[in-house]
N, C-alpha and C positions, 0 to 999 in steps of 0.2 A: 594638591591638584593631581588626578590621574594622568599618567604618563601612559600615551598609547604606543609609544614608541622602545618600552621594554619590550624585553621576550618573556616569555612564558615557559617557567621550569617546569617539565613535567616530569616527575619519577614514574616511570613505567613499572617497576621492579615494585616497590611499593602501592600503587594503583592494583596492581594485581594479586598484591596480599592482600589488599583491603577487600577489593573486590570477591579475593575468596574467600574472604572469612562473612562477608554477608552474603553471598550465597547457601555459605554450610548453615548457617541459619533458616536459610527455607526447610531446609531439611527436618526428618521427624526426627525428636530427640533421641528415642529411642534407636533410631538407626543411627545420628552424628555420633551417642555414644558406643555404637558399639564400632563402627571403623574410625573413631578418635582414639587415638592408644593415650592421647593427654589430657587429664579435666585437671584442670587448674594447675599452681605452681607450688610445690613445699620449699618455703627460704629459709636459708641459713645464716641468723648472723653469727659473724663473730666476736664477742663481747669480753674483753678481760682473757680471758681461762673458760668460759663458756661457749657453748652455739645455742643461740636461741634459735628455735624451728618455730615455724609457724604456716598455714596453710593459705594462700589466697586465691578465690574463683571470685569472676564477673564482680572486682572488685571491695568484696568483702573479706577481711582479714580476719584467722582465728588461731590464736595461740595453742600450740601443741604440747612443747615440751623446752626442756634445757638440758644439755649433755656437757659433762666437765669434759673437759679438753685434757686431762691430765689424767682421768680414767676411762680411755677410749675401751667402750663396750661396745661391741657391734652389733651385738643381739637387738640393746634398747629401739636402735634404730628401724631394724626389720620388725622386731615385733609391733613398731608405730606402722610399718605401710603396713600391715594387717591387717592391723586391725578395722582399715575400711577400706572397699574397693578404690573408693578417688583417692587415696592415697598413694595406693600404689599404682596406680595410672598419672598421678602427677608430676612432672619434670620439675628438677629440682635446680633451685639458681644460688648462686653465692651472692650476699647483700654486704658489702666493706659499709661502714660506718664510723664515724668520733672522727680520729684524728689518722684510718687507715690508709685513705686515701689523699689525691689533690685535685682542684677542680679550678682550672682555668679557660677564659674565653680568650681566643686568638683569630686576628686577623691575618689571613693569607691575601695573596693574589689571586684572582678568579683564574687567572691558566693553572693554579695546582690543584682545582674542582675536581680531578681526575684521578690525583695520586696524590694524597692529602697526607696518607700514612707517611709514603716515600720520603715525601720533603719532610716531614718533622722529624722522621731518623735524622735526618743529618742537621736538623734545627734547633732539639729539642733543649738543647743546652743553653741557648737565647733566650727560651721563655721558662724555662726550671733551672732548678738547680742542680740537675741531676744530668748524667748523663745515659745513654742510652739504654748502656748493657748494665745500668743501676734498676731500670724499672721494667713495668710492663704498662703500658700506655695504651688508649682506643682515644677514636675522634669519633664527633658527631656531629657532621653539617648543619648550622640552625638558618641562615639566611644567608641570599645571594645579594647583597647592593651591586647589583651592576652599573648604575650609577657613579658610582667611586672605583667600580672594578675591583673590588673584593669582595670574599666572603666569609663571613661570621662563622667558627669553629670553634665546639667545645672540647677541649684535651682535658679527660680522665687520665690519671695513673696513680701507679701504687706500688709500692718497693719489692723487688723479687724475692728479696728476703721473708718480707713479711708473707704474700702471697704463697711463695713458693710454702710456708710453713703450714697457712692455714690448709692448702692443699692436701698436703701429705696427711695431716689430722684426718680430716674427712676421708682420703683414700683410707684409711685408719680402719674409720667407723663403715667402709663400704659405701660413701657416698660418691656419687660422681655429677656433679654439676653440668647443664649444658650451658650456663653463663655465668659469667659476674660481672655486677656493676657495683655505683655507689652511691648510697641513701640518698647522699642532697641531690642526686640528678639520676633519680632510680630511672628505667625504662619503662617505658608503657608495655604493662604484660600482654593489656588487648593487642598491642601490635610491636612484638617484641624484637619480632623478624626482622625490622626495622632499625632497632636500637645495635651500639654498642657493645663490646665483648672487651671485658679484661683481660681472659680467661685461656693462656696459653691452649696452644691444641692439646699436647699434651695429657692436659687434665679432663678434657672434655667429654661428655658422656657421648659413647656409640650409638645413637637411635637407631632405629629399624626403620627403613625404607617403606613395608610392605604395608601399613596404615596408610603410611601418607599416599603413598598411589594409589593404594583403594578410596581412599577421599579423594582427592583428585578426578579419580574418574566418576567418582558417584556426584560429584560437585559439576564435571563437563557433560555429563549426563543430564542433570538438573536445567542446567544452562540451557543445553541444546533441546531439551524437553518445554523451558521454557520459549527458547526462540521460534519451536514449533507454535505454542499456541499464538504466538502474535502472529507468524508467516501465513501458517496453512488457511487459516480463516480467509486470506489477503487472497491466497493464492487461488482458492472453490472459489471466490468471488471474480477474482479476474479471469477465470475459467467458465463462472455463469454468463459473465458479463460478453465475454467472445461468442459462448453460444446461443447467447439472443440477440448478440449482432446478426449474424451467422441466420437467423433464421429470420431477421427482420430486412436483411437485406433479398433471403431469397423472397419475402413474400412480396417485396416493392418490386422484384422482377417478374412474380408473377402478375400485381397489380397493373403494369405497364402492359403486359401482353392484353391483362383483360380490356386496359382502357380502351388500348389499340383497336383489339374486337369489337369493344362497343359503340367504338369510331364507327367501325367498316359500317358494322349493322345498323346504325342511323343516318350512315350516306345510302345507304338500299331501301331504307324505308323513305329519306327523303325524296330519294330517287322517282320510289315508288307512290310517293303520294303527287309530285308533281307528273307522273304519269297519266296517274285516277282523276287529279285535276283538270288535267288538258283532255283527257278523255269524257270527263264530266261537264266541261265547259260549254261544249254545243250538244245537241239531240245526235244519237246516230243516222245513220244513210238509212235505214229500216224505217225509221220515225220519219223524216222527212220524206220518204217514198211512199209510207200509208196516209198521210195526211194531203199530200199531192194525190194521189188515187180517191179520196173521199172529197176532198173539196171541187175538183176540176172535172166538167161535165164530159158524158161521154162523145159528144159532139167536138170534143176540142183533144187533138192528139198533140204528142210529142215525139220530135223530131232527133231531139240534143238535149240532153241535162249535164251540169257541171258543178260538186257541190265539194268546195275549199273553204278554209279559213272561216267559216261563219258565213259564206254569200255561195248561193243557189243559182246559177242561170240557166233556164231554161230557153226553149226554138220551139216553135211548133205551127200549126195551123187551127184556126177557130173562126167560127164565124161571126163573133160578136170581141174580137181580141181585144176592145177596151176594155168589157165587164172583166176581164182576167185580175185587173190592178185592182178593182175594188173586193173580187175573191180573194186574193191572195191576202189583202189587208184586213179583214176580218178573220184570218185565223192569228191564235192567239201563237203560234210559232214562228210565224212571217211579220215581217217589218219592212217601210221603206223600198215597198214595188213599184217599178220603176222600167219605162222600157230604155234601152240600149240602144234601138236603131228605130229607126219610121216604118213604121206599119204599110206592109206593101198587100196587094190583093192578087192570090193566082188568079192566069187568066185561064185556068182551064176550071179549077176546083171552087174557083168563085170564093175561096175561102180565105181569108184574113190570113197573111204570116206574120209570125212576131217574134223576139225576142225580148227577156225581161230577163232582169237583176232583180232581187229579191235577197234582203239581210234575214239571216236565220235567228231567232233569238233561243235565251233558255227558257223563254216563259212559257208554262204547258209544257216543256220538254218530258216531267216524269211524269205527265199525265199520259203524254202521248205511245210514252213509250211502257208504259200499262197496259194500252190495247192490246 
């Protein structure tokens, strides 16, 4: 059953070997090989009174050669990295085998995860037979049970005597190793940086710096070259994306001013048509004054005219001031004539005075106002 309740080992230090060795893969080959000072590894074992040499890349193994150990010629050797460039670009590692080494698994306590070495100096004689300054010994963390609180460690070692001998042989022949391990728990070459070291400092081969931080930077270059193309794309985009905000919100500010405007302009138009309406609604004072001028005889004046709202009152004097209500009623602009007070008689003009209301209509209004 999955335990959600462990923690999660993370090796940072190895995440970032792995990570840089599959980056240097994006790389072109021709360029990894020329700032790699290392293609592949030449091992050495030691066998009886022999070293067998042998070459391995990207996991394929190819036998080279075998050097007696008891006529150390140093030439043979040099004339092998010669004879091809990955040869002598190869880092060369010591390989114990048969019965030169010992290979025990050990449980620690998860508090010595830290200093693994430490504790088994002053341990080592509980789980070997050996004592300390008898061997040369490495460990290799395999598993954390946190659950039991301990953790699973492999102790490699291998007699100084014996080591210390094979060394010398090979400083002999001019070799110099930058590790050794041991057949039955060889290291992983792909990821060796990782693994174990028998391999006194002592004996160890000097490398050169100035490859590895030209990879390095050509590999953080890579990187950052790669981080650009997922970023920059993100970043034009969230830079188009601002400036078509950026222009979508000027244009709604300009859209509000326009709507505003086309408010104003259709309160002035309706302003304006309920103007032409009420204006259009009766005849003008012109119309109603030429049609009064035509209809009404010259025998009958006026006194007072008053013309509001649609109604006409006229005063005057006539001498027949009934026939008024039936002229008025036969023009097609007058409606509903009607007198207002009782028909009184001057007593000097002998003439009829009257007052009439009279409704204006629109009917005939644009004929009249034709004339």
């Amino acid at each position: 059953m999955l335990n959600l309740n462990s923690s999660i080992d993370m090796d940072f230090k190895t995440f970032l070997r792995w990570w840089k060795r599959e980056l240097s893969l994006l790389m072109p080959e021709k360029l990894r090989l020329l700032v790699n000072s290392q293609q592949g590894f030449i091992v050495v074992k030691p066998i009886a009174n022999q070293f067998h040499i042998s070459y391995i890349n990207n996991g394929e193994s190819q036998a080279l050669c075998q050097l007696s150990r008891t006529e150390l010629l140093p030439q043979y050797f040099q004339e092998l990295l010669a004879s091809d460039e990955k040869f002598a670009k190869a880092s060369v590692l010591l390989r114990l085998s048969g019965a030169d080494a010992l290979l025990k698994e050990v449980l620690l306590p998860i508090a010595a995860k830290d200093n693994i070495q430490q504790v088994l100096v002053y341990e080592l004689d509980r789980y070997t037979p050996f004592k300390t300054e008898q061997v040369y010994f490495a460990v290799k963390p395999l598993e954390t049970l946190a659950d039991q609180g301990l953790i699973r460690v492999m102790l490699v070692l291998t007699t100084r005597e014996l080591l210390d001998g094979v060394c010398e042989d090979l400083k002999s022949l001019g070799i110099a190793p930058i590790f050794a391990d041991y057949d039955a728990f060889a290291n992983d070459l792909d990821y060796y940086h990782g693994g174990y070291n028998l391999l006194p400092e002592r004996y160890r081969q000097k490398t050169a710096k100035t490859p590895g931080l030209i990879q390095s930077g050509l590999i953080g270059l890579t990187a950052l070259l790669g981080i650009s193309v997922l970023v920059l794309p993100l970043w034009f985009q969230q830079n188009t994306v601002n400036t078509l905000t950026e222009k979508v919100l000027r244009i709604e500010k300009e859209a509000k001013k326009i709507k505003q405007m086309q408010a104003e302009v259709d309160a002035v138009i309706k302003e304006t048509q309920e103007l032409l309406a009420e204006k259009n609604a009766m005849p003008p004072l012109v119309v109603v004054l030429n049609t009064l001028s035509t209809i009404i005889k010259d025998d009958t004046s006026l006194a007072y005219m008053q013309y509001a709202d649609g109604h006409l009152q006229i005063q005057g004097e006539s001498p027949a001031a009934s026939t008024l209500i039936g002229v008025l009623e036969e023009s097609e602009l007058f409606n509903n004539a009607r007198f207002v007070s009782p028909v009184t008689q001057d007593t000097i003009s002998k003439l009829e005075r009257f007052q009439i209301t009279v409704d204006v209509t629109k009917k005939g209004g644009g004929d009249n106002h034709g004339q």
